[in-house]
Backbone as JSON, one array per atom type, in Angstrom:
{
  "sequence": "XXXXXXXXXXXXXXXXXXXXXXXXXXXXXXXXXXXXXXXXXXXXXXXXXXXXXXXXXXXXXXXXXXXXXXXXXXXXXXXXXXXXXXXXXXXXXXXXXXXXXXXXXXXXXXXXXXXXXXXXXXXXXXXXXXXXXXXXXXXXXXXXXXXXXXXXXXXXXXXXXXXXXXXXXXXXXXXXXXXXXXXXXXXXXXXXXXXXXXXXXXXXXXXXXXXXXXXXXXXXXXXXXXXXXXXXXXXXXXXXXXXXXXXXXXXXXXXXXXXXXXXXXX",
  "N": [[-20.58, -15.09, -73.95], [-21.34, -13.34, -71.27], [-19.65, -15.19, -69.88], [-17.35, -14.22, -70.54], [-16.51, -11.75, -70.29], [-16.93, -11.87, -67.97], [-14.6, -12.91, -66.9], [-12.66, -11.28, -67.7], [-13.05, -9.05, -66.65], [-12.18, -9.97, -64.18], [-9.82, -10.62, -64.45], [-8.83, -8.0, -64.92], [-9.45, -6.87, -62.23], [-7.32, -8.4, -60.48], [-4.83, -7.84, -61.83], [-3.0, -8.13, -64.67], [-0.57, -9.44, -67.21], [1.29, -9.45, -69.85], [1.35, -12.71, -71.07], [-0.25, -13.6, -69.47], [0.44, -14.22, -66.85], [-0.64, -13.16, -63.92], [-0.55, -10.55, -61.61], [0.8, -10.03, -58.18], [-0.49, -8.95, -55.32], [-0.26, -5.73, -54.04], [2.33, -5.89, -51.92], [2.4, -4.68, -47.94], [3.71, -1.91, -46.0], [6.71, -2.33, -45.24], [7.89, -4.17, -42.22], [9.42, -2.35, -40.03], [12.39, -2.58, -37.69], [12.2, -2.6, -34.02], [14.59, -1.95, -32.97], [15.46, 0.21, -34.73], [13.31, 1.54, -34.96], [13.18, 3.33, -32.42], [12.41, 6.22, -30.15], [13.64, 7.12, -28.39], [17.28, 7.19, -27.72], [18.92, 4.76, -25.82], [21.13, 4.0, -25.42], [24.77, 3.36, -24.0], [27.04, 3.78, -21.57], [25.77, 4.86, -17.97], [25.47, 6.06, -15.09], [24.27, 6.04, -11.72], [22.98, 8.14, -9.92], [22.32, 8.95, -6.8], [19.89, 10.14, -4.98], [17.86, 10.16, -3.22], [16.36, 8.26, -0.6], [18.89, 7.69, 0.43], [20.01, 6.27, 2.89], [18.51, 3.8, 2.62], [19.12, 2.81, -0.35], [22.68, 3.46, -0.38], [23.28, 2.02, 1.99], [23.01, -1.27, 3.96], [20.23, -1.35, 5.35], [18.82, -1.18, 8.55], [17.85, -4.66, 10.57], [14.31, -5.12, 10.18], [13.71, -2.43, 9.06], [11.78, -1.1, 6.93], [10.33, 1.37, 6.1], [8.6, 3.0, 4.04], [7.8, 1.24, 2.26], [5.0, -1.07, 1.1], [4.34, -3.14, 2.74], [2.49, -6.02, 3.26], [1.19, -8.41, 6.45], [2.24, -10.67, 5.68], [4.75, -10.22, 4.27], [5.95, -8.48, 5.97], [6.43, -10.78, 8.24], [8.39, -12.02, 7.16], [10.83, -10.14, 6.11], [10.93, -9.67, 8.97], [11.87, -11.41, 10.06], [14.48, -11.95, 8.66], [17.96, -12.56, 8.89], [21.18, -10.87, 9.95], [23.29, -12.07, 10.3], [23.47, -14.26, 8.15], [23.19, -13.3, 5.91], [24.9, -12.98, 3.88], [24.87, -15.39, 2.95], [22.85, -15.14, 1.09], [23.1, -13.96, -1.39], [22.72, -13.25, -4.44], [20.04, -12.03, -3.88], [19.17, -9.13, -3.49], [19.54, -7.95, -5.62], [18.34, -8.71, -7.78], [15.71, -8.29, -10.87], [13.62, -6.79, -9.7], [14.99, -4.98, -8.13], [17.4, -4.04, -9.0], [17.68, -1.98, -10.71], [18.0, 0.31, -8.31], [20.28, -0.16, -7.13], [22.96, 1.25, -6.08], [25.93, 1.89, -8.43], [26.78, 0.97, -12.04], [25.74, 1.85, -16.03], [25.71, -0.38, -18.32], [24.09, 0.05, -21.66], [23.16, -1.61, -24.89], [22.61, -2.4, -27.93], [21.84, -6.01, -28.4], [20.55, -7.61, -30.23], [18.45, -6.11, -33.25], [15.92, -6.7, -32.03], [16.15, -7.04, -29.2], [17.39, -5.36, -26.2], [20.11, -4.61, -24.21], [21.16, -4.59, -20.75], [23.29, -4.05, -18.72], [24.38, -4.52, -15.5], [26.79, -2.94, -13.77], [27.05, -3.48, -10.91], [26.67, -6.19, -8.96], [27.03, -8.15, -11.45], [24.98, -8.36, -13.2], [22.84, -9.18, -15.88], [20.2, -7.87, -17.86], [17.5, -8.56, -20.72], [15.92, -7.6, -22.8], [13.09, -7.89, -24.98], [11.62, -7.29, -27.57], [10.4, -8.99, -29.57], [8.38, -10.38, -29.04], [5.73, -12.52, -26.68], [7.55, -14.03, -24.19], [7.62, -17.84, -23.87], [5.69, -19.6, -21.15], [7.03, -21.53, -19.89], [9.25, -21.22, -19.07], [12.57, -20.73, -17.48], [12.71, -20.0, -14.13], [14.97, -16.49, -13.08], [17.04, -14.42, -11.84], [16.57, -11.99, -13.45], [14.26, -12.67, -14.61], [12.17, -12.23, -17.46], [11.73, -10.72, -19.44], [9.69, -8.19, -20.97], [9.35, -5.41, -24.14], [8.22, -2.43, -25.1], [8.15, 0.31, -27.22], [6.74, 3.38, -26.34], [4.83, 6.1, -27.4], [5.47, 10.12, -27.24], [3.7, 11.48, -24.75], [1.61, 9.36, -24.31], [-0.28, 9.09, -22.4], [0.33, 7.46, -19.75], [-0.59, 7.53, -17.1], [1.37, 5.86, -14.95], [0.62, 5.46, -12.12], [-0.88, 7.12, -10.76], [-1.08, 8.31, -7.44], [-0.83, 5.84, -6.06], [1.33, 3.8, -3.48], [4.7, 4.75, -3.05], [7.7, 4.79, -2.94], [9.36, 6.77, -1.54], [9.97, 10.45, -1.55], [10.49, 11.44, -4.23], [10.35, 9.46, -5.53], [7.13, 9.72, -5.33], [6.8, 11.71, -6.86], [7.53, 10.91, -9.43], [5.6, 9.0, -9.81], [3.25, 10.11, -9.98], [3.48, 11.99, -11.72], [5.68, 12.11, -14.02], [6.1, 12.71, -16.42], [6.12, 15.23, -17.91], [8.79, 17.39, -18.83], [9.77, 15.17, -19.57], [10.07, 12.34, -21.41], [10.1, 13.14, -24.19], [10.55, 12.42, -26.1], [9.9, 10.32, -26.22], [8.99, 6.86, -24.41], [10.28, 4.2, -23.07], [8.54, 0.92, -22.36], [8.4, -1.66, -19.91], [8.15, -4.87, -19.07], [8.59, -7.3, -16.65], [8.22, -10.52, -15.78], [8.4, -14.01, -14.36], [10.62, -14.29, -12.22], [12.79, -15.07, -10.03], [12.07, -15.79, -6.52], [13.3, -12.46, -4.62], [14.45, -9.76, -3.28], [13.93, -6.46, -2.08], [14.86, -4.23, -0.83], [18.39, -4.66, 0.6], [17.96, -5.51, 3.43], [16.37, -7.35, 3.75], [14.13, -7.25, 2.53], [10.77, -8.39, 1.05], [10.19, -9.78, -2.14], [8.23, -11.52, -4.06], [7.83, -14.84, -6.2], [5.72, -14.68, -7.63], [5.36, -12.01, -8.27], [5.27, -8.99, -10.47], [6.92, -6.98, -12.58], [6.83, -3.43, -13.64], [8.41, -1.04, -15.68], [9.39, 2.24, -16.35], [11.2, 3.87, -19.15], [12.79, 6.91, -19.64], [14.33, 9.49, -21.26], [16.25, 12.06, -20.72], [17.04, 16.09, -20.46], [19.23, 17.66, -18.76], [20.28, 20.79, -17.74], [22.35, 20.9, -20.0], [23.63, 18.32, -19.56], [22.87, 15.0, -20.31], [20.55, 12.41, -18.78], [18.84, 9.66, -17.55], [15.52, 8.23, -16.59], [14.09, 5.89, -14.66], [11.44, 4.7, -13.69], [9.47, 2.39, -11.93], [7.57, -0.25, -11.01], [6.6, -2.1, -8.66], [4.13, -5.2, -8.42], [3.11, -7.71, -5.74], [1.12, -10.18, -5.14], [1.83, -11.59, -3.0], [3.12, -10.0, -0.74], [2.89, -7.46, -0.94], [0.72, -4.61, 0.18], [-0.22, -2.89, -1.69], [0.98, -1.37, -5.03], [4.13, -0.87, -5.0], [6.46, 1.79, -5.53], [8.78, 2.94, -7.38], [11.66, 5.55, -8.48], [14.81, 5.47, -10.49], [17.41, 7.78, -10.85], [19.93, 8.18, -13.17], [22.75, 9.52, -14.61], [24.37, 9.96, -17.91], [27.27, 8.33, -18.87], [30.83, 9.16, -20.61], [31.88, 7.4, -21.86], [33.01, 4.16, -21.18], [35.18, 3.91, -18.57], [34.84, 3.85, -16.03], [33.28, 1.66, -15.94], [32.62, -1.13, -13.82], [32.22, -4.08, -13.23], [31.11, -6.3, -10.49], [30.72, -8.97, -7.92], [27.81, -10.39, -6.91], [27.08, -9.0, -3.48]],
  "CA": [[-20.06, -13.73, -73.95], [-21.15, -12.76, -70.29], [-18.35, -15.24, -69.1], [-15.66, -14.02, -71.26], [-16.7, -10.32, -69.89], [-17.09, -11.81, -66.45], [-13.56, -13.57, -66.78], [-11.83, -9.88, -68.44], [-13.22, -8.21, -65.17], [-11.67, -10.56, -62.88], [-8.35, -10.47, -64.95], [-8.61, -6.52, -64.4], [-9.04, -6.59, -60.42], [-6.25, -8.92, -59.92], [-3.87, -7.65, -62.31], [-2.33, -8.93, -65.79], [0.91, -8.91, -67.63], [1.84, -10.32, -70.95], [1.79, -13.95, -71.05], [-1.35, -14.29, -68.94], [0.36, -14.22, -65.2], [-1.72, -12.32, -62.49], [0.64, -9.69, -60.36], [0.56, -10.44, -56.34], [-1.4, -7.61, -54.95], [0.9, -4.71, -53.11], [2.68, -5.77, -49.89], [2.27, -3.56, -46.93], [5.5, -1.64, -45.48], [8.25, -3.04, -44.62], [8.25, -4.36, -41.03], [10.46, -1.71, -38.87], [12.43, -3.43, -36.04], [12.54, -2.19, -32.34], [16.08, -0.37, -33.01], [15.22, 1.55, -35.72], [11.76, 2.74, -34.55], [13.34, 3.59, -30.99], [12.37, 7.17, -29.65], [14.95, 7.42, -27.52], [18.46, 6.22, -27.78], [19.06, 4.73, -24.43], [22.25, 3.17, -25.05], [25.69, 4.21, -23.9], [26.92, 4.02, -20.02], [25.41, 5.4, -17.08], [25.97, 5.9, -12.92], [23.33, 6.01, -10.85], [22.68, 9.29, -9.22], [21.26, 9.2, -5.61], [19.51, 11.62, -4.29], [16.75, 10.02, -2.32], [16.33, 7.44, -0.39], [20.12, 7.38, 0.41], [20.12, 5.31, 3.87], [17.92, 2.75, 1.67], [20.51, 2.29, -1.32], [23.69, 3.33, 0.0], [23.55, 1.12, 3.05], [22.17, -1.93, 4.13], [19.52, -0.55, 6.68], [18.95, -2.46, 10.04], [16.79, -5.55, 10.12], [13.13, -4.39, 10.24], [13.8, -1.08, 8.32], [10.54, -1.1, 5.79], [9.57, 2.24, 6.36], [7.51, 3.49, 2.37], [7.23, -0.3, 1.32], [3.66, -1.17, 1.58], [4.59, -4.25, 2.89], [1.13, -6.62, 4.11], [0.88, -9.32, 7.69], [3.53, -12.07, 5.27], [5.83, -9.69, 4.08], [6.13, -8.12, 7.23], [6.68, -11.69, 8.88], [9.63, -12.46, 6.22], [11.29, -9.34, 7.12], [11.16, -9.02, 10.21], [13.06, -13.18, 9.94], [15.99, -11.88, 7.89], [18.9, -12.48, 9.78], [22.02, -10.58, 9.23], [24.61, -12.76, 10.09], [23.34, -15.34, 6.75], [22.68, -12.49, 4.82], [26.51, -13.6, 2.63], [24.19, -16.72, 2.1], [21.61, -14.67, 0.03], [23.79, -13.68, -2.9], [22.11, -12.22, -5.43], [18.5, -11.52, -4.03], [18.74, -7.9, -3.58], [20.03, -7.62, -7.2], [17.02, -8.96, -8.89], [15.19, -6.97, -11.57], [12.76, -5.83, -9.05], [15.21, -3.84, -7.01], [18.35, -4.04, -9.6], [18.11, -0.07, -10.9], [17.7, 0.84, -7.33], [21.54, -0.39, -6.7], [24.29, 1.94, -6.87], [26.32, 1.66, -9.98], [26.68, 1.88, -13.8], [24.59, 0.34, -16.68], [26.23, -0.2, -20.18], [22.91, -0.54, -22.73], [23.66, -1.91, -25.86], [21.42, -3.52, -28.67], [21.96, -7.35, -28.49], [20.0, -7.63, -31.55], [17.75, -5.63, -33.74], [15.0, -6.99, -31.14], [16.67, -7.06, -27.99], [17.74, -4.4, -25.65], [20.73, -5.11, -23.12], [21.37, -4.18, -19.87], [24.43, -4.79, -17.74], [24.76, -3.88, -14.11], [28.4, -3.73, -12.89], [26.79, -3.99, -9.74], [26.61, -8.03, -9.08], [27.75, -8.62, -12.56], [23.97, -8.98, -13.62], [22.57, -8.69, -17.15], [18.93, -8.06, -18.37], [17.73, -8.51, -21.77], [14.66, -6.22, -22.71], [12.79, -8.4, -26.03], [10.77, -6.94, -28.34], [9.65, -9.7, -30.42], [6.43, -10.78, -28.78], [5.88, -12.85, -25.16], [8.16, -15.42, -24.12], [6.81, -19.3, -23.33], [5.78, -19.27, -19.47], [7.59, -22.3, -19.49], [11.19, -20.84, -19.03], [12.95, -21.03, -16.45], [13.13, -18.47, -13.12], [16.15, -16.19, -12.96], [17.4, -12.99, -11.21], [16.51, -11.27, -14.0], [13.34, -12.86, -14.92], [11.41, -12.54, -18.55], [11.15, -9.14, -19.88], [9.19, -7.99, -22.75], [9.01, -3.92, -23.97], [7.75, -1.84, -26.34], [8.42, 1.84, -27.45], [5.58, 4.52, -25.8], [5.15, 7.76, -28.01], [5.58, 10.92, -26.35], [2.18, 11.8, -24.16], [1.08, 8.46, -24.13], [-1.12, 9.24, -20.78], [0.28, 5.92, -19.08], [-1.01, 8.13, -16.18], [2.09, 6.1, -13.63], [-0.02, 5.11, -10.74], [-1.18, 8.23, -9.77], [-2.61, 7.51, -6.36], [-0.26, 4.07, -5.62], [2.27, 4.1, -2.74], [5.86, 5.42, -3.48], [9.05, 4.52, -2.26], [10.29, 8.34, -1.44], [9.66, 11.36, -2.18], [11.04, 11.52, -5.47], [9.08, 8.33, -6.09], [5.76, 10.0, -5.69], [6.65, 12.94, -7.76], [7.34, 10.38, -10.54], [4.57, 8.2, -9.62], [2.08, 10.71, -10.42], [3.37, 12.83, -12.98], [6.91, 12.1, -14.3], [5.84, 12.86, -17.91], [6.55, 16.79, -18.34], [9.79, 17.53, -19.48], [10.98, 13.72, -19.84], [10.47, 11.88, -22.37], [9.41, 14.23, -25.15], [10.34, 11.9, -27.5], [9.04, 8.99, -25.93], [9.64, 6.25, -23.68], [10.34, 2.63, -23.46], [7.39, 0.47, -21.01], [9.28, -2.87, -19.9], [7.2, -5.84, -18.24], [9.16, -8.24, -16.12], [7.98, -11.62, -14.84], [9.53, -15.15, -14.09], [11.7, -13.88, -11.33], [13.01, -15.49, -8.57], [12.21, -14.08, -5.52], [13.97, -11.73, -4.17], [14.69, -8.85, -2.03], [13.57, -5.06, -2.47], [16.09, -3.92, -0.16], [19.17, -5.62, 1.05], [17.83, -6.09, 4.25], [15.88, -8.93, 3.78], [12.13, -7.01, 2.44], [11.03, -9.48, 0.35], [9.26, -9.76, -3.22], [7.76, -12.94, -3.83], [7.64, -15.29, -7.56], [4.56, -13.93, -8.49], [5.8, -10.17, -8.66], [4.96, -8.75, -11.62], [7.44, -5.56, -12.5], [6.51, -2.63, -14.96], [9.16, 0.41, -15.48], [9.18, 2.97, -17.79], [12.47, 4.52, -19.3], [12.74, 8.27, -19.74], [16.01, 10.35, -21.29], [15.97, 13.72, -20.62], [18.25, 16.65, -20.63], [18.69, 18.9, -17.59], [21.7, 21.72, -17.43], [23.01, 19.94, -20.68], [23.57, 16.73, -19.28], [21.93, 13.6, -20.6], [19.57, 11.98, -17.93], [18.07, 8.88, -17.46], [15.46, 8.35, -15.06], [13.75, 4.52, -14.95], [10.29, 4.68, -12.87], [9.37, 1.08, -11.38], [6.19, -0.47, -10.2], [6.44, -3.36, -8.35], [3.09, -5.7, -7.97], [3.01, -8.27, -5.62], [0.2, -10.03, -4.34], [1.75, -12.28, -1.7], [3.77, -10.04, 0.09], [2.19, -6.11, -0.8], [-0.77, -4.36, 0.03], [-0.48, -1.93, -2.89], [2.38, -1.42, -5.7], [5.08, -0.06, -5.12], [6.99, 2.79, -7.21], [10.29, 4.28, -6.89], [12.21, 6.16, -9.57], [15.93, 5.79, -10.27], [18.2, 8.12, -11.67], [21.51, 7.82, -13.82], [23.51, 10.33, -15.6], [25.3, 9.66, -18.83], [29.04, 9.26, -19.35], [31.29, 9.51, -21.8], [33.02, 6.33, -22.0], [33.0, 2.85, -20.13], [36.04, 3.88, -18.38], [34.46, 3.77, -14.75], [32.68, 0.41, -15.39], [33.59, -2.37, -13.21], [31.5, -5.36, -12.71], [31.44, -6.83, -9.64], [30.02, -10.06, -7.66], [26.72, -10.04, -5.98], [27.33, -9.0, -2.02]],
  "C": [[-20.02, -13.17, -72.53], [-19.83, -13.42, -69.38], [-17.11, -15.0, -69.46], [-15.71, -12.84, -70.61], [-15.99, -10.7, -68.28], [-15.2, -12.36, -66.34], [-12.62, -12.3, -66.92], [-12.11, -9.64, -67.46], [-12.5, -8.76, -64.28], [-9.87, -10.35, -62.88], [-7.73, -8.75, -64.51], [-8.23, -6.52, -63.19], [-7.83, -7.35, -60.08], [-4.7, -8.42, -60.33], [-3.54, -8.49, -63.13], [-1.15, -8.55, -66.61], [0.5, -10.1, -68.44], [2.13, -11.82, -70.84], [0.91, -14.51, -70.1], [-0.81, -14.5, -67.21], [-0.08, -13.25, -64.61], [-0.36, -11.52, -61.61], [0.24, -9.84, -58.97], [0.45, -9.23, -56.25], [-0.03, -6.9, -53.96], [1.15, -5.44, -51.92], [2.08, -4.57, -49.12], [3.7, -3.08, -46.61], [6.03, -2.22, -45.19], [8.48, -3.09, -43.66], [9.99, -3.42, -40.68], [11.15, -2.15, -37.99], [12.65, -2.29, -34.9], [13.41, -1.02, -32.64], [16.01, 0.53, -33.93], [14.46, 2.33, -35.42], [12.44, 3.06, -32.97], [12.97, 5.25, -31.34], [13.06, 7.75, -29.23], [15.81, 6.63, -27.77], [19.11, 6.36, -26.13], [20.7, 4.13, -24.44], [23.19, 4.06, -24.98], [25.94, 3.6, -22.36], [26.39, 5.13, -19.14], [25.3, 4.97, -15.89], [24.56, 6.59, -12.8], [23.75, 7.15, -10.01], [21.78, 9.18, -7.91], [21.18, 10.2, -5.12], [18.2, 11.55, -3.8], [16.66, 8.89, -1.76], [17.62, 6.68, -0.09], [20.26, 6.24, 1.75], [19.38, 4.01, 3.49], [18.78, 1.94, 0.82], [21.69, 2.21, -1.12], [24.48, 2.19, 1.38], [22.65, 0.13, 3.7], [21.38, -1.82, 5.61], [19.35, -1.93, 7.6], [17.72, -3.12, 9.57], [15.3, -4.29, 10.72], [12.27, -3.35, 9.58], [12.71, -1.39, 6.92], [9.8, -0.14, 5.44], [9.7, 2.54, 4.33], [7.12, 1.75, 1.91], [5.96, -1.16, 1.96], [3.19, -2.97, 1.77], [2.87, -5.19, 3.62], [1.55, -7.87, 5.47], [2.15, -10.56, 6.83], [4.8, -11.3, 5.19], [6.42, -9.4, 4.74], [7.04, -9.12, 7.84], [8.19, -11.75, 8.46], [11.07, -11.32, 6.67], [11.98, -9.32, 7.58], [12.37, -10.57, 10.66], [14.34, -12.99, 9.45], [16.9, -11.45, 8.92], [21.04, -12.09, 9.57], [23.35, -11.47, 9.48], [24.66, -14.08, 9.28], [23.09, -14.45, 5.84], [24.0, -12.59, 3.33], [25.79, -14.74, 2.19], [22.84, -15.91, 0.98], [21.67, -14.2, -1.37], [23.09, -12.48, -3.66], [20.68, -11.64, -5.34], [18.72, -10.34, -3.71], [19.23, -7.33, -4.88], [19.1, -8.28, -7.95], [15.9, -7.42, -9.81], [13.76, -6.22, -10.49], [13.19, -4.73, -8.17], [16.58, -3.7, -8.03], [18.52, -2.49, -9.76], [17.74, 0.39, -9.53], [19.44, 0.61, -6.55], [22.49, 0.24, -7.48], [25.32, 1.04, -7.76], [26.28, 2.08, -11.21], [26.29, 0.77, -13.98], [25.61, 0.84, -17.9], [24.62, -1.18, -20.68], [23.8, -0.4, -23.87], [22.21, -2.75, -26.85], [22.26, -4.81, -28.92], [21.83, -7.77, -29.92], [19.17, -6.33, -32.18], [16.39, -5.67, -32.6], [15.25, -7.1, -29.67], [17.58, -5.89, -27.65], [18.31, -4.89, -24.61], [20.82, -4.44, -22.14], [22.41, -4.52, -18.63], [24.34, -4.01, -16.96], [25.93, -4.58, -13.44], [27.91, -4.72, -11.9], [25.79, -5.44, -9.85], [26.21, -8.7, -10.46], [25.75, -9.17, -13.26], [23.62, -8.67, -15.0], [21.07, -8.98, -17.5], [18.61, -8.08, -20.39], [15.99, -7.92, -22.27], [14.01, -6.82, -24.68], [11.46, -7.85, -26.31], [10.06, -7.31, -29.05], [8.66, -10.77, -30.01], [6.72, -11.85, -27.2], [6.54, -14.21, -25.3], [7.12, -16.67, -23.12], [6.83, -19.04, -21.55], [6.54, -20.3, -18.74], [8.71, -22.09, -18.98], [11.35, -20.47, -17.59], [13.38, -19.56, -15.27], [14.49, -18.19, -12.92], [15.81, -15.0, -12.24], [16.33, -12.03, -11.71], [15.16, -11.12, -14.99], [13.07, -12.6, -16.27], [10.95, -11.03, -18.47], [10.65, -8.99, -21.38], [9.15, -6.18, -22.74], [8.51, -3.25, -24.94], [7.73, -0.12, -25.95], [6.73, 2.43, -27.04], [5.71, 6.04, -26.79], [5.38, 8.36, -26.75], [4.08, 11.31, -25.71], [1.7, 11.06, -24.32], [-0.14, 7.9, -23.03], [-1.33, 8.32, -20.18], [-0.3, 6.24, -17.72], [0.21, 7.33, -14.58], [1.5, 5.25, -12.84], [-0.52, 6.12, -10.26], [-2.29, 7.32, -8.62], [-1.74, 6.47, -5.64], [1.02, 4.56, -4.72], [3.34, 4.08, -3.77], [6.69, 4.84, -2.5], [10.29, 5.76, -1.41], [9.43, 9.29, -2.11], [9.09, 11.92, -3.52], [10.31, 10.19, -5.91], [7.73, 8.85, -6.25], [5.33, 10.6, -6.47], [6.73, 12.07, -8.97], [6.19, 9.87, -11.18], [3.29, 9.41, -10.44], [2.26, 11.74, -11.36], [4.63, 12.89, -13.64], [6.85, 12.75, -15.6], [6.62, 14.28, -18.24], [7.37, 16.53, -18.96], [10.14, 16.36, -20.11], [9.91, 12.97, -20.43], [9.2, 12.3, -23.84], [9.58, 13.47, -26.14], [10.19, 10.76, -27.37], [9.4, 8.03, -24.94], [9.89, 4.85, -23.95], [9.92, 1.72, -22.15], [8.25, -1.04, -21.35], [8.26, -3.61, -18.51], [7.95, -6.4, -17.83], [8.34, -9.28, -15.37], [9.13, -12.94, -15.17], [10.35, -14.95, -13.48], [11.8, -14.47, -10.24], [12.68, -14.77, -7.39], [13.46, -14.12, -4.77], [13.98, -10.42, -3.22], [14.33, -7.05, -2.66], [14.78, -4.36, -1.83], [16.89, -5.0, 0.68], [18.8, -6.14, 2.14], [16.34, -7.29, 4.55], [14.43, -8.43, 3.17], [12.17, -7.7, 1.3], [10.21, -8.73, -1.05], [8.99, -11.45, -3.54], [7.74, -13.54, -5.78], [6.56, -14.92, -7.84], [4.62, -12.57, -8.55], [6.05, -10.21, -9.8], [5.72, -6.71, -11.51], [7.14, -4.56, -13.75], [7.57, -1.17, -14.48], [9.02, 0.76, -16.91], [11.13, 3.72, -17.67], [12.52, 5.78, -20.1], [14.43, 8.64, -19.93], [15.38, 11.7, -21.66], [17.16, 14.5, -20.35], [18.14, 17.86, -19.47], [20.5, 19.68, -17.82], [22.85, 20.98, -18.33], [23.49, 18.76, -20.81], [22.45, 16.09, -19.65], [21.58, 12.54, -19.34], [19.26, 10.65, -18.6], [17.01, 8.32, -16.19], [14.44, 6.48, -15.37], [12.6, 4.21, -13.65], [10.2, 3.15, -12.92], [8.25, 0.56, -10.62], [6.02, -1.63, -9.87], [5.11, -4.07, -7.8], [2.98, -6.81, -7.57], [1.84, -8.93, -4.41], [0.23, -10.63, -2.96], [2.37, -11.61, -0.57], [3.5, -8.1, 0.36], [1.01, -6.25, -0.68], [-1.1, -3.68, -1.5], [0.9, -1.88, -3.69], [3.1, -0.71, -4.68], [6.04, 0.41, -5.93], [7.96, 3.68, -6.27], [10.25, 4.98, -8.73], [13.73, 6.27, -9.23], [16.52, 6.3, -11.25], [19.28, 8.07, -12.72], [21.58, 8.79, -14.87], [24.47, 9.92, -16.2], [26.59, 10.36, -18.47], [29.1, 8.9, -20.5], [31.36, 8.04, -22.14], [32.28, 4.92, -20.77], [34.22, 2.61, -19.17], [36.0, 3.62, -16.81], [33.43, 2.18, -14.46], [33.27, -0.64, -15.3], [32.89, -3.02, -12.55], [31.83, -6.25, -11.36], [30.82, -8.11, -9.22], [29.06, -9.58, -6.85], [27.36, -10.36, -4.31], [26.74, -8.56, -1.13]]
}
């Protein structure tokens, strides 16, 4: 009798139905993907707004020119070696994701997939791909554009930035240490980059080295009715900085893709 009891109790906790089969205990919710749970909707085109750091981005400054980049005794060396009349042999290193949103231009974002977040830059026809579904093998192979992984940030997430960590400008420091306020109230999107070739911070030859490790955050915000984007950047490298470095680049939404026009890396 106690194991017919003890057997009825067990039949209870698991669940029973007519005919003696057991019911599979509740699932959990229903896995969300990436694009649905987004915060922000980043996609659409957008131009790059300068408004700091213009003799930096707009033109390729004279050799030497390193002034905010907290360059250390190698980096320096590398530099101060870049020689502008091979600089047509360097192609695409100042278009790598460590200095890529820092080059005038437009971005068309798009979702790739449900899990992937795209990124095209006219400028030197480059394309990033922003994956959400967990860390890629370290095996894979170095590109421009290196190995990005990201994940959605609520709003007030107190990533706190860097407060404290060199800046690239002005307008870099003000990000650096407190970008949060107004922007991104409804959240952001934190993007890791490694596996990158090295490459160049600015065109004129300042370097970043294969072990640079990049973290930006992506902020949409709305100023004087316009739709904003602003894309903070923290570059960490140990062979060629003393300390990160952190810009912040702008871009204001358009309408249309009617101004984008991909070009070759130059």
């Amino acid at each position: 009798m106690r194991a017919r009891r003890a057997a009825i109790a067990t039949l209870l906790l698991v669940g029973w139905t007519p005919g003696g089969a057991a019911q599979a205990p509740a699932s959990g919710p229903p896995t969300v993907s990436a694009r649905a749970s987004a915060p922000i909707d980043l996609t659409g085109y957008w131009v790059s707004v300068v408004t700091e750091d213009w003799r930096w981005r707009m033109l390729v400054p004279p050799k030497g020119d390193y002034t905010s980049v907290p360059l250390n005794a190698a980096g320096r060396r590398v530099a101060d070696g870049w020689d502008p009349a091979t600089a047509p042999a360097d192609g695409c290193r100042a278009f790598g994701a460590a200095a890529i949103m820092r080059v005038p231009g437009r971005l068309r974002i798009t979702w790739e997939s449900d899990t992937v977040l795209r990124i095209e830059a006219d400028a030197g026809r480059q394309t990033r791909r922003l994956r959400f579904e967990g860390r890629t093998p370290d095996s894979a192979e170095r590109t421009w554009q290196g190995l990005s992984t990201a994940q959605w940030e609520p709003a007030g997430g107190g990533r706190g930035r860097g407060a404290g960590l060199g800046a690239g400008g002005a307008r870099g420091r003000l990000d650096a240490q407190g970008a949060q306020g107004a922007r991104g109230r409804g959240g952001s999107l934190k993007v890791t980059t490694t596996r990158m070739r090295a490459g160049y911070l600015r065109a004129n030859g300042v370097p970043y080295s294969e072990q640079a490790v990049v973290t930006e955050y992506f902020d949409r915000h709305q100023t004087f009715g316009d739709e904003w984007l602003t894309v903070t950047t923290i570059v960490e490298d140990s062979e060629y900085l003393t300390q990160p470095f952190i810009t912040s680049s702008d871009f204001k939404r358009e309408a249309d893709g009617a101004m984008f026009a991909p070009a070759p890396c130059e």
